[in-house]
C-alpha positions, -999 to 999 in steps of 0.1 A, spaced: 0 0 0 14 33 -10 18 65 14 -11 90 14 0 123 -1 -2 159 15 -31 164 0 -51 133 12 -36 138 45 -51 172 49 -85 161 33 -87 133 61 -74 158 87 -99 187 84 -126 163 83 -115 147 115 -113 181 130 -149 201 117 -169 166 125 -150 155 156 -188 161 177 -207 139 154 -182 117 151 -177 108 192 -218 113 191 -218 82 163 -191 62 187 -213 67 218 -243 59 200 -236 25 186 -218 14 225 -253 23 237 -266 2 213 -243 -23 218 -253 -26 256 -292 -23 245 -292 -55 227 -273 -73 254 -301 -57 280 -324 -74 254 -312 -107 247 -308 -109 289 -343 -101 297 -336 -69 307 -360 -50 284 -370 -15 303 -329 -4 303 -321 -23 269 -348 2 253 -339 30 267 -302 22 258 -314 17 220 -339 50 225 -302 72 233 -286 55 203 -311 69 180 -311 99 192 -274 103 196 -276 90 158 -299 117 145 -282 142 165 -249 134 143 -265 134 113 -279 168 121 -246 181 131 -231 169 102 -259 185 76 -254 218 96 -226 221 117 -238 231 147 -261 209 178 -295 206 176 -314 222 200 -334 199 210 -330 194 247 -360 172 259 -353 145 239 -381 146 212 -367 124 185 -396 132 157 -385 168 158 -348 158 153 -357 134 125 -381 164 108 -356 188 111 -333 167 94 -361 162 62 -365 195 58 -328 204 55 -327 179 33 -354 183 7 -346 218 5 -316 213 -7 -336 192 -39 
């Protein structure tokens, strides 16, 4: 496998560093779904849907950060206005 050049270096760089938020949201996300479905398959189904509840969320809240750069501003945990803030911005784009 060859190096990466200066350019491609930089490319992956400034990604890494404007997306950093939804990134570390996307890494929380799927350990909390990760403990969910073992909450699940062990019969422990209040926490193991609540765990699976945060993941979306923490998912959506990536994706919005990522189509906007900033947080949502969402703060009581109301997923259907995350997910149609997240249509809108992108159907208006179309």
């Amino acid at each position: 496998m060859s190096p990466l050049d200066k350019k491609t270096v930089q490319i992956i760089t400034d990604f890494s560093k404007n997306y950093a938020k939804a990134q570390i949201f996307f890494m929380d996300a799927s350990l909390d779904y990760i403990a969910g479905r073992c909450c699940m398959v062990n019969g422990i189904l209040y926490r193991g849907h609540s765990l699976i509840c945060e993941a979306i969320e923490k998912s959506l809240k990536s994706i919005y950060f990522i189509q906007n750069k900033q947080n949502h501003r969402e703060s009581r945990h109301n997923l259907l206005n995350i997910k149609n803030d997240i249509e809108k911005k992108q159907f208006s784009k179309n």
